[in-house]
C-alpha positions as CSV (number, residue, x, y, z in Angstrom):
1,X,0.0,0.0,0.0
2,X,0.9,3.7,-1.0
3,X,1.1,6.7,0.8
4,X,-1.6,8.1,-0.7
5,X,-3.7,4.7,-0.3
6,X,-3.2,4.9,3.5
7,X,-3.8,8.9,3.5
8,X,-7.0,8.3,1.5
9,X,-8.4,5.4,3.8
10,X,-8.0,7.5,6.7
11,X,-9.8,10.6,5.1
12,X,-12.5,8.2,4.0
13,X,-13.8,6.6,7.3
14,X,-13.5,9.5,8.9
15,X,-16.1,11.3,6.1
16,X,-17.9,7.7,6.2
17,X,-18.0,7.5,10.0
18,X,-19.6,11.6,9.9
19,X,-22.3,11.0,7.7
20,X,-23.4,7.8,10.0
21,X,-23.2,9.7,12.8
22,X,-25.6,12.9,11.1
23,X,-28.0,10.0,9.2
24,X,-31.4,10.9,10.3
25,X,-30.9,13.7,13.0
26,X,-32.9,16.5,12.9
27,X,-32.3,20.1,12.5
28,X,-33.3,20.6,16.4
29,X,-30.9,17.6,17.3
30,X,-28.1,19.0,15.4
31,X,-28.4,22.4,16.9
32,X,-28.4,21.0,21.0
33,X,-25.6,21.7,22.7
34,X,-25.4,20.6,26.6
35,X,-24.1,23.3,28.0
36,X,-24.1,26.9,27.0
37,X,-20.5,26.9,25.7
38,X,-20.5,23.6,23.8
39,X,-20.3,23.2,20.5
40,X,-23.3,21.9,18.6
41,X,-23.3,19.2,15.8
42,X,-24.1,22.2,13.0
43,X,-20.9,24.0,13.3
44,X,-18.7,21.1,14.0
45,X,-19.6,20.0,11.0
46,X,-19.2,23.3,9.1
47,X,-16.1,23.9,10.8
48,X,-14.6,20.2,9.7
49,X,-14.9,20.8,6.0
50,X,-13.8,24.4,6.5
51,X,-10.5,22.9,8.1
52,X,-10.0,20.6,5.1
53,X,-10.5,23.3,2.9
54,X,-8.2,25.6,4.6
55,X,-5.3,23.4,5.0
56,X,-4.9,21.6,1.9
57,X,-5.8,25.1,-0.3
58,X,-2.9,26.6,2.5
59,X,-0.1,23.6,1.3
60,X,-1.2,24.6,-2.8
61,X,-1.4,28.3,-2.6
62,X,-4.6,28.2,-4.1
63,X,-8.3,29.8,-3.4
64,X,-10.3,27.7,-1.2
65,X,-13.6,26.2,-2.2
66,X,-15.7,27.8,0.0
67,X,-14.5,31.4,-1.7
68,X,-13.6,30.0,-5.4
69,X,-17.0,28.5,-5.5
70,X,-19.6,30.4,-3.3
71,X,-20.5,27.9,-0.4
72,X,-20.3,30.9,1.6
73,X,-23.1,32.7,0.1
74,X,-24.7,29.5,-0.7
75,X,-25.3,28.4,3.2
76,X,-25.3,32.0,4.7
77,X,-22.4,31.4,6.6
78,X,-19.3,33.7,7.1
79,X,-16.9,34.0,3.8
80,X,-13.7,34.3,5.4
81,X,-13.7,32.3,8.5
82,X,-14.1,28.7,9.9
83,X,-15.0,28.7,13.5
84,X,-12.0,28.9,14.8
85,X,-11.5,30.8,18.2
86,X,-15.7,31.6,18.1
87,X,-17.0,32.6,21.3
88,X,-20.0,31.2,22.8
89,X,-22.3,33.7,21.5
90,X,-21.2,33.5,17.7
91,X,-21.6,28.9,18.2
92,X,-24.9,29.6,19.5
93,X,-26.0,32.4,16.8
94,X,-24.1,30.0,13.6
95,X,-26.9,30.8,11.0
96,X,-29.0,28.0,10.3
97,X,-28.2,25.9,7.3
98,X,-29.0,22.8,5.7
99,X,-26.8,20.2,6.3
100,X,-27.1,18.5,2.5
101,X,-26.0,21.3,1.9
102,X,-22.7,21.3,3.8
103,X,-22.2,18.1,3.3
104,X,-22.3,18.7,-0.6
105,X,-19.4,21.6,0.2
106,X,-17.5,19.1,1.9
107,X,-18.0,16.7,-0.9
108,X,-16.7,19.3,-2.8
109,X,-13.2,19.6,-0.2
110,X,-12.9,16.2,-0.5
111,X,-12.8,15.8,-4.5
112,X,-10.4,18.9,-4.2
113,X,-8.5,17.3,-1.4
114,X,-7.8,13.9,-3.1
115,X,-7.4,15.4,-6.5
116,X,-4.5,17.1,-4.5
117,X,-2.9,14.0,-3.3
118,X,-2.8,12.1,-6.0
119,X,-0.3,14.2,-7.5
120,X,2.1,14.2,-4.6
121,X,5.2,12.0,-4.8
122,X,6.5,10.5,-1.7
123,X,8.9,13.5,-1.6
124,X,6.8,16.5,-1.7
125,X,5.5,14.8,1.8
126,X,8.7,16.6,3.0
127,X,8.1,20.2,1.5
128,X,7.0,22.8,3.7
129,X,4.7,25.4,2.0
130,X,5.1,28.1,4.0
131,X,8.8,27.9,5.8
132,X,8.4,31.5,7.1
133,X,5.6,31.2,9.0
134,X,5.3,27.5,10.0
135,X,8.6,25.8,9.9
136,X,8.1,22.7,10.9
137,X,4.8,21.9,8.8
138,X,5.7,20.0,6.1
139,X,2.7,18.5,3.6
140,X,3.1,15.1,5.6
141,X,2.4,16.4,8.9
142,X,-0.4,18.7,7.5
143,X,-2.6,15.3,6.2
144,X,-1.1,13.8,9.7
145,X,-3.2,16.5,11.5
146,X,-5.6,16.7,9.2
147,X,-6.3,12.9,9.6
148,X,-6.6,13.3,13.6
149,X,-8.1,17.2,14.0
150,X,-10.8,15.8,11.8
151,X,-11.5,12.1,13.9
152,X,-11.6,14.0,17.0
153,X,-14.1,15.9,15.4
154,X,-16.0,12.8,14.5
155,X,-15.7,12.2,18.0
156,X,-17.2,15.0,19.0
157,X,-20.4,15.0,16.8
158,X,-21.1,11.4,17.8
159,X,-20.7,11.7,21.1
160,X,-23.6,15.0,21.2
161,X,-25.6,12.1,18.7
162,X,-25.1,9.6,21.7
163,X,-26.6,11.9,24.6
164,X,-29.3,12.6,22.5
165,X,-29.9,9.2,21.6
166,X,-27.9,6.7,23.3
167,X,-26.0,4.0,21.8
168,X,-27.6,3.3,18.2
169,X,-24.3,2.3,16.2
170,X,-21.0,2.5,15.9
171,X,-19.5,5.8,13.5
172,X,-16.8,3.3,12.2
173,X,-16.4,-0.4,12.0
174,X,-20.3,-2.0,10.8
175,X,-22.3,-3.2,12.6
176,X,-25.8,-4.8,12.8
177,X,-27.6,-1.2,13.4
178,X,-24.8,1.3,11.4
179,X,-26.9,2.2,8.5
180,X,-25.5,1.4,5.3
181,X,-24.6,3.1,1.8
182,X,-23.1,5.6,3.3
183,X,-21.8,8.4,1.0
184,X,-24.7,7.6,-1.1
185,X,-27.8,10.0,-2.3
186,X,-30.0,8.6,0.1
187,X,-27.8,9.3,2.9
188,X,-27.5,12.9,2.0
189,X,-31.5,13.1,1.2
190,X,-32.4,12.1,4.9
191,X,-29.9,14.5,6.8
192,X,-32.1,17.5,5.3
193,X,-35.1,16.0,7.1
């Protein structure tokens, strides 16, 4: 197995495990946070494919997706932020959006995302975009971090599933309840109910 092979495996059951754990929650169920300053499921979400977005348009010098194409204007969200540092008042005042919708930008990240690494050779793991400003972060430790920011985020979303509804399924490995075809239309058509 490649490089890319492992990177892409981890990206995808990461994306797979997320729209498992958002299949069939409702907009109210996505928006309850369980204290005050917690996050809710919404703007995790948004601010996981933001992340993606950011990073791997950071390592090519390129516009994001979320500018180059609109999702911005097209979900009524911020244009040139992700959620990072956002204090209590602007997670609990996160426009509301639908999450097809977000999902469909993040589709969009990913397609961008593994269109990227497909063209990287085992050495360009070792280049380092932006020397200046972050030294030490070379294209290899950017999908490193990607890979594990984003699964802690996965984390998080299922856990504020599992208050809400207890122990259904597991987000990863199958299982007799985890709901199948993931990635798939259907999939996407339920989360906007």
């Amino acid at each position: 197995m490649d490089f890319q092979a492992l990177i892409r495996m981890g990206l995808e059951e990461y994306l797979d495990g997320l729209r498992k754990a958002l299949h069939g929650l409702t907009a109210a169920e996505r928006r309850f946070q369980p204290k005050a300053d917690a996050n809710h499921i919404d703007f995790v979400v948004w601010h996981m494919a933001r992340n993606e977005d950011q990073k791997i348009h950071d390592a090519q010098r390129t516009s994001e997706v979320w500018q180059r194409d609109a999702w911005y204007q097209k979900l009524g969200l911020p244009a040139g932020n992700d959620g990072f540092g956002y204090t209590v008042e602007q997670v609990a005042n996160l426009p509301q959006f639908d999450i097809a919708d977000c999902m469909a930008y993040y589709d969009a990240v990913r397609r961008a995302t593994l269109r990227y690494l497909d063209g990287l050779t085992p050495e360009a793991l070792e280049r380092c975009p932006d020397p200046e400003r972050h030294p030490r972060s070379t294209i290899g430790r950017m999908f490193s971090h990607l890979i594990v920011e984003e699964s802690q985020h996965l984390g998080q979303v299922a856990y504020l599933r599992g208050l809400q509804r207890g122990l259904e399924y597991t987000t990863s490995w199958p299982s007799l309840h985890t709901p199948t075809g993931s990635g798939s239309a259907t999939l996407l058509r339920d989360m906007s109910s």
